[in-house]
C-alpha positions in Angstrom: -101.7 7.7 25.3 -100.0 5.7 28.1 -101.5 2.7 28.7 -104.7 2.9 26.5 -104.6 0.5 24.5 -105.4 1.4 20.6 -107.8 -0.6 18.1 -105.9 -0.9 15.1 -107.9 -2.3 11.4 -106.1 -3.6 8.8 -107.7 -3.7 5.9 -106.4 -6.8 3.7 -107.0 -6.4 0.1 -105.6 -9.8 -1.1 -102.0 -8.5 -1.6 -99.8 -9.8 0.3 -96.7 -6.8 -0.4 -99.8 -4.4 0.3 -100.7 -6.4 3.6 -96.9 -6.6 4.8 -96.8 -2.2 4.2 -99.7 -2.1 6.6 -98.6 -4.7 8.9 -95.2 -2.6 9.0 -96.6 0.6 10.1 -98.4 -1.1 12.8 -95.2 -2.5 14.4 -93.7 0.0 14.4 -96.0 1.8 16.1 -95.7 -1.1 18.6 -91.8 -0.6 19.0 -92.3 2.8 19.8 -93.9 1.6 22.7 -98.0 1.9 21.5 -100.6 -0.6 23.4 -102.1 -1.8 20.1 -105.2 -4.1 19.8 -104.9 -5.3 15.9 -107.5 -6.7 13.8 -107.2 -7.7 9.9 -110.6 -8.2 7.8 -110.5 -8.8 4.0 -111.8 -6.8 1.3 -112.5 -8.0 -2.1 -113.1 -5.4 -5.0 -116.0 -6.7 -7.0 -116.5 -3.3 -9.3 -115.4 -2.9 -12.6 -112.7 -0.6 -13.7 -114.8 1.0 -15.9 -117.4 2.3 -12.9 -114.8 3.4 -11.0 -114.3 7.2 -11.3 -118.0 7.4 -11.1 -118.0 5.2 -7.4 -115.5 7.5 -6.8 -118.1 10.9 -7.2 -120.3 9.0 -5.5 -118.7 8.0 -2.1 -116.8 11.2 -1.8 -121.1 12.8 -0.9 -120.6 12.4 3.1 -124.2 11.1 3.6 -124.3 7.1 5.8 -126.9 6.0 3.3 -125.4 6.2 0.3 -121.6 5.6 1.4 -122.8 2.0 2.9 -124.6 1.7 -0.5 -121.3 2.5 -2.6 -119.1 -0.3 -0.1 -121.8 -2.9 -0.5 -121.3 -2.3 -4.6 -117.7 -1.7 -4.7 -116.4 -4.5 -1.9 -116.7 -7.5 0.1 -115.7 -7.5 3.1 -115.4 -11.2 4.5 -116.4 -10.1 7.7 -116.9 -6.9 9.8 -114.9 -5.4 12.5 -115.3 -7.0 16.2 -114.9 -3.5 18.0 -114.9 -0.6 17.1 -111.8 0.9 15.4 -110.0 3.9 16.5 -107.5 3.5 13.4 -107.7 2.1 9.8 -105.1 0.9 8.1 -104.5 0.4 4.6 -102.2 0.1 1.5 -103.3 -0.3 -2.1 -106.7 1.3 -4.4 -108.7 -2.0 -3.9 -109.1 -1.1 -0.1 -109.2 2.8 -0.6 -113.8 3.0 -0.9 -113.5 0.8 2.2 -110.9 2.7 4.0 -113.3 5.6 3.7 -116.5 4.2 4.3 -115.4 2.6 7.5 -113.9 6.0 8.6 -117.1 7.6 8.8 -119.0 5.1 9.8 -117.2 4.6 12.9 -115.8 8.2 13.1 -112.0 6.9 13.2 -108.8 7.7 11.7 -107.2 6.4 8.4 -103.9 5.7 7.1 -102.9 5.1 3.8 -99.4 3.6 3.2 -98.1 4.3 -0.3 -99.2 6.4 -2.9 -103.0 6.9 -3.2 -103.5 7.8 -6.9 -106.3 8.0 -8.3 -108.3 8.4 -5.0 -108.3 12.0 -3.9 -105.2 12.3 -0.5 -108.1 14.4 1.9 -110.2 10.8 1.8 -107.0 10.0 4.7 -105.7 11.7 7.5 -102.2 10.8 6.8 -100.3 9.3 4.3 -96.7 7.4 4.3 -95.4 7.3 1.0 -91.7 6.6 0.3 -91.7 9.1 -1.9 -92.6 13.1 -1.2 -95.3 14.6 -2.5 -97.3 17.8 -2.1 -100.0 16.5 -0.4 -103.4 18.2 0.9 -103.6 16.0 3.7 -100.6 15.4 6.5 -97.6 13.0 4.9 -95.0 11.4 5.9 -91.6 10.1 3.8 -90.6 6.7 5.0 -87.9 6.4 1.7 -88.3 2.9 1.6 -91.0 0.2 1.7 -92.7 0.0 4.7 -91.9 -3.7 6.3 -91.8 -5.9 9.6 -87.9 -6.7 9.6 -85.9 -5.3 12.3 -82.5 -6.4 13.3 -83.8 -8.1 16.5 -86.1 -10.3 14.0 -82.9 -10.8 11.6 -80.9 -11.8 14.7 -83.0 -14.1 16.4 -84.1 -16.0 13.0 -79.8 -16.1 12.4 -79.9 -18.2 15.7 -82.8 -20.2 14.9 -81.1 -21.4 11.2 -77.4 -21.2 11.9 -77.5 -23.3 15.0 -73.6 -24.8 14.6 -72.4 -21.0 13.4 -72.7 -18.3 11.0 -70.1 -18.4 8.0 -67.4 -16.8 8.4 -66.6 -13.2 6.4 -66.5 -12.1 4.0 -70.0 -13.3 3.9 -72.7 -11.5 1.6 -76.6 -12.5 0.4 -77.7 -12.1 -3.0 -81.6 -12.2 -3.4 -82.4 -12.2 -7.0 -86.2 -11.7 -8.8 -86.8 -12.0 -12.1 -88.5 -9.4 -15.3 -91.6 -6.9 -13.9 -93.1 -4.9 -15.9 -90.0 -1.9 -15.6 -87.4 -4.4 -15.3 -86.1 -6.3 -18.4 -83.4 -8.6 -18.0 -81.4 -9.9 -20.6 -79.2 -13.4 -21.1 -76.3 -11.0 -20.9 -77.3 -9.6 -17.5 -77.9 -13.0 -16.2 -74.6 -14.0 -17.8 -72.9 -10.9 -16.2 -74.5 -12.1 -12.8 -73.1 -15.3 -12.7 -69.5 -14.0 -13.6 -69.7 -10.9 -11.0 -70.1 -13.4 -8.4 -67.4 -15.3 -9.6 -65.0 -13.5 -9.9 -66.4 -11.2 -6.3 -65.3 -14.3 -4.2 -61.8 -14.2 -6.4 -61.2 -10.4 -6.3 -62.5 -10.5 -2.3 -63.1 -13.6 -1.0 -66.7 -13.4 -0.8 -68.7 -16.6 0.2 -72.4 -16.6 -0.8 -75.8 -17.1 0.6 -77.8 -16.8 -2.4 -81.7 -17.6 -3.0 -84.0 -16.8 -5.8 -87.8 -15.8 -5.7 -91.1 -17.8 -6.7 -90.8 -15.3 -10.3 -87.4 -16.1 -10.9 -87.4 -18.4 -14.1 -86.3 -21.9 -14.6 -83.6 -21.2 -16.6 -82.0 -18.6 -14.8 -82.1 -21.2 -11.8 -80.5 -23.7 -14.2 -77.7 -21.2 -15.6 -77.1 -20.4 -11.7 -77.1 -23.9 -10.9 -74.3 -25.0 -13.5 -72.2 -22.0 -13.8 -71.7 -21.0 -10.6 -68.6 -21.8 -8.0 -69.8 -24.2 -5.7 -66.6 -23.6 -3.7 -68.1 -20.6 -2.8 -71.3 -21.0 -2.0 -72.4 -21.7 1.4 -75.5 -21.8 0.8 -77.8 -21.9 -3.0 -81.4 -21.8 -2.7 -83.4 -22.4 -6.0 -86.7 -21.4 -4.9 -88.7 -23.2 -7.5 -87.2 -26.3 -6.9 -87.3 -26.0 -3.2 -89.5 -23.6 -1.8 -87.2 -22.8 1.3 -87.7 -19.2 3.0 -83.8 -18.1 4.3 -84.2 -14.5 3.7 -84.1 -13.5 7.5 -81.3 -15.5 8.1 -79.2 -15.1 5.1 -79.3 -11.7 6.3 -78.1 -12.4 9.7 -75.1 -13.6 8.6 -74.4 -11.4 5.5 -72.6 -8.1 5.9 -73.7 -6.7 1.9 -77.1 -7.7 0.4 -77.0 -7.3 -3.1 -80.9 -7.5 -4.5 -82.0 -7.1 -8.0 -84.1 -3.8 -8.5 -87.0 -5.1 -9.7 -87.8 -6.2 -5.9 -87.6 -2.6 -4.0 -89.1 -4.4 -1.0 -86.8 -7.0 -0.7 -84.3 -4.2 -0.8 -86.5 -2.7 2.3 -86.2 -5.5 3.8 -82.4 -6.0 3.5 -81.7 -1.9 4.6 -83.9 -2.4 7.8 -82.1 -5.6 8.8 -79.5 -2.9 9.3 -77.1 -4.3 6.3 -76.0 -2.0 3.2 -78.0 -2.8 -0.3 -76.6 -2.8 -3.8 -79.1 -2.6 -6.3 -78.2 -5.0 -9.4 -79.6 -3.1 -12.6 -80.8 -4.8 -15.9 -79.6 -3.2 -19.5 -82.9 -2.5 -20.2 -85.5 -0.5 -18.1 -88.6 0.9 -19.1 -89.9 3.2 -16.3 -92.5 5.9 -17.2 -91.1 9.5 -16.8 -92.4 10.9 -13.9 -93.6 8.0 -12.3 -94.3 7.0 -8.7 -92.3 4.1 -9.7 -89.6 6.3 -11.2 -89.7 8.9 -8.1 -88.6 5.9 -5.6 -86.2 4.3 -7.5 -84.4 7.2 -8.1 -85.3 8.0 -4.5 -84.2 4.9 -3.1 -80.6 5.0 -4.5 -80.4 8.3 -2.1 -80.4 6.6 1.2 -77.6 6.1 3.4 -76.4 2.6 2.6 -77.5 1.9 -0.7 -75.8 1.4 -3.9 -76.1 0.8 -7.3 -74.4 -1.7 -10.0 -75.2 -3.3 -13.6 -75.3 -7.0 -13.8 -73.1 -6.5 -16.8 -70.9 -4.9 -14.4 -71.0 -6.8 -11.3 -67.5 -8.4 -11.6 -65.7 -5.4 -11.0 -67.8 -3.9 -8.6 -66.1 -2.2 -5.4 -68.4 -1.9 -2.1 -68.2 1.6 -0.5 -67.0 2.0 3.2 -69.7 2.4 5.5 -67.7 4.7 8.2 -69.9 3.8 10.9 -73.2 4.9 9.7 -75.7 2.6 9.5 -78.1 1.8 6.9 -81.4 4.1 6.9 -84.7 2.3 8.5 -87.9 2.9 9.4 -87.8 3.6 12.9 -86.3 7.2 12.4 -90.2 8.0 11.7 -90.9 6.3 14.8 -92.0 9.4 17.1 -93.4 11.8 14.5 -95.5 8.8 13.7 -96.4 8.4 17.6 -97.5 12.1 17.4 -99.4 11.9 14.4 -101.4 8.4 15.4 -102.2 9.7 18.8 -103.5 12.9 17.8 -105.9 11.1 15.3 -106.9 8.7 17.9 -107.5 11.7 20.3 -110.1 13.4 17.6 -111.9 9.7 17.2 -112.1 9.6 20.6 -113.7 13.4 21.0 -115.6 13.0 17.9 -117.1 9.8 19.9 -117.8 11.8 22.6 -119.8 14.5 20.7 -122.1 11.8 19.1 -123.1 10.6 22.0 -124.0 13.8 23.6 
C-alpha cells in the first residue's frame, strides 16, 4: 500500500512491558517502510475476575448493542479514537474485550502480541507470540519479545552518552533484575555473581558496564557495591539509588550482554541491539510444566546468539564464537508481517466499502 498512509490504535492497558510489545510491532512495520498514522488510547479493566468467563460468552454474540454494552461494563477507555482505525493493536487480557469491541465497531483489523489465553485466538486476525502455537487464527513466531531497540537506536544513544569515547574491549554489560514469581535467587547466586565477574575481568580482561533494575533489592545493590572490583568497572549503576537509564548505551559499547533470566525482555532488548545474550540462571526455578512461560524460556535459549550460565557458575564461564552470524531480531518477520498487515487493511477497507453501499 504505497503511499497510503495506515491508522494504527494502540490499545494501552496500563502496562508498560505490554505497551512497549505493541509499540514494537508498530515500528517495525514502520522500518519496513509502512506510512503509519499511530494513535494510543488507555483502557482500564474495571470487571471483576470473577465475571469474567461470563463477559467472555457474552461479547463473543456479534450483535453492536450488546458488545458496546459488555465494553462499557468491562473497560474504560480514557478517551475514544480520533479517526477511524484501520488496525488495532494490542498486548495483554486487560485490553483483549476492547480489542474486540473496537474491531467490529469500526470493521478493522486486530493484532494481538503475545499469548491470548484465556480469550478465544479467532477474536484476532493475527497473533505474534514468541512462542508457536497451533492456532485457529493466522500466527506469527517472533522468538523473542517484541521491542523498539534496533542497532541504529543503540548506536545513536552510544554517541549521545559516550561523547569522549566508548571503553575500550573487552567491554561487556551486565543488566541484572531481581526474584519474579519463576525466578528465585539465592545469597549464593548473588554471591556467585559477584565472583564470576571477578574473576571474568581476571580470566579475560573484561571491563564492565553494569546496572540494576527498579526490583533489584537493596542488598544485592549493597553486596555489589562492596564486593565488586572497582578496577574494573567502567561504569556501576545502582538503580535504586540513582535512577539513571544507560541501557541503550551500555549496549553500544558492550560486545556480550549477560542479563539475568528473570527479565526475557531485557534479554530482547539486548539480542535486537544486535549483541549476543547470556542468560544468568538462579538455583532455584519454579516454572509450571507446560507453560507459556516455560515454552519461551526454553524457546528463547534456541536462538542464534544466546546462551545460558548459572550464577553459581559464572566464574568459569567461556563465551561461544559468534562466526559471523549475528544475533536473531525482529526484523526477519519484517515482510511476512508487511503481507499480513496490508492484507487486513485491504479487507477493512472493502468491508468499508460494502457498508456504505
Amino acid at each position: 500500500m504505497p503511499g497510503v498512509a495506515i491508522n494504527i490504535l494502540i490499545l494501552d492497558e496500563g502496562s508498560p512491558g505490554h505497551c512497549a510489545q505493541s509499540e514494537g510491532i508498530v515500528d517495525l512495520l514502520e522500518r519496513q517502510g509502512l506510512r503509519i498514522q499511530r494513535e494510543k488510547i488507555c483502557v482500564r479493566n474495571r470487571l471483576p475476575g470473577l465475571f469474567r468467563g461470563l463477559m467472555r460468552k457474552l461479547i463473543a454474540i456479534p450483535a453492536a448493542w450488546l458488545n458496546e454494552a459488555c465494553l462499557a461494563l468491562s473497560s474504560v477507555l480514557e478517551s475514544q479514537p480520533t479517526r477511524p482505525p484501520d488496525l488495532i493493536i494490542s498486548s495483554g487480557g486487560k485490553s483483549a474485550f476492547a480489542s474486540l469491541v473496537l474491531k467490529r465497531r469500526y470493521r478493522a483489523g486486530n493484532i494481538f502480541v503475545g499469548v491470548p489465553d484465556p480469550f478465544p485466538d479467532r477474536w484476532f486476525d493475527l497473533i505474534v507470540s514468541p512462542t508457536r502455537r497451533d492456532y485457529r487464527t493466522a500466527s506469527l513466531v517472533s522468538g523473542l519479545i517484541p521491542n523498539s531497540v534496533t542497532p541504529e537506536r543503540v548506536a545513536a544513544a552510544g554517541e549521545r552518552y559516550w561523547q569522549q569515547g566508548k571503553p575500550s574491549s573487552p567491554c561487556w554489560a551486565l543488566l541484572i533484575g531481581a526474584n519474579s514469581k519463576s525466578h528465585h535467587y539465592s545469597d549464593a547466586d548473588w554471591q556467585g555473581l559477584v565472583a564470576g565477574v571477578n574473576a571474568l575481568s581476571q580470566r579475560l580482561g573484561v571491563r564492565w558496564l553494569i546496572t540494576t533494575s527498579r526490583r533489584t533489592p537493596p542488598e544485592v545493590e549493597q553486596l555489589l557495591d562492596e564486593e565488586l572490583d572497582r578496577d574494573n568497572l567502567v561504569e556501576l549503576v545502582l538503580y535504586n539509588r540513582e535512577p539513571k537509564r544507560v541501557m541503550l548505551p551500555f549496549l553500544a559499547a558492550a560486545q556480550r550482554v549477560l542479563v539475568t533470566q528473570d527479565s526475557l525482555t531485557m534479554a530482547s532488548e539486548a539480542l535486537c541491539s544486535g549483541r549476543p545474550v547470556t542468560l544468568l540462571t538462579p538455583s532455584e526455578l519454579r516454572i509450571d510444566k507446560g507453560s507459556y512461560f516455560e515454552e519461551i524460556v526454553n524457546g528463547f535459549h534456541q536462538l542464534q546468539g544466546v546462551q545460558r550460565c548459572a550464577l553459581t557458575q559464572l566464574a568459569g564461564y567461556q563465551p561461544d564464537a559468534m562466526e559471523g552470524e549475528a544475533p536473531v531480531g525482529l526484523d526477519r518477520l519484517g515482510r511476512e508481517l508487511v503481507d499480513r498487515v496490508t492484507g487486513m487493511v485491504e479487507r477493512t477497507t472493502e468491508n468499508r466499502a460494502g457498508r456504505a453501499e
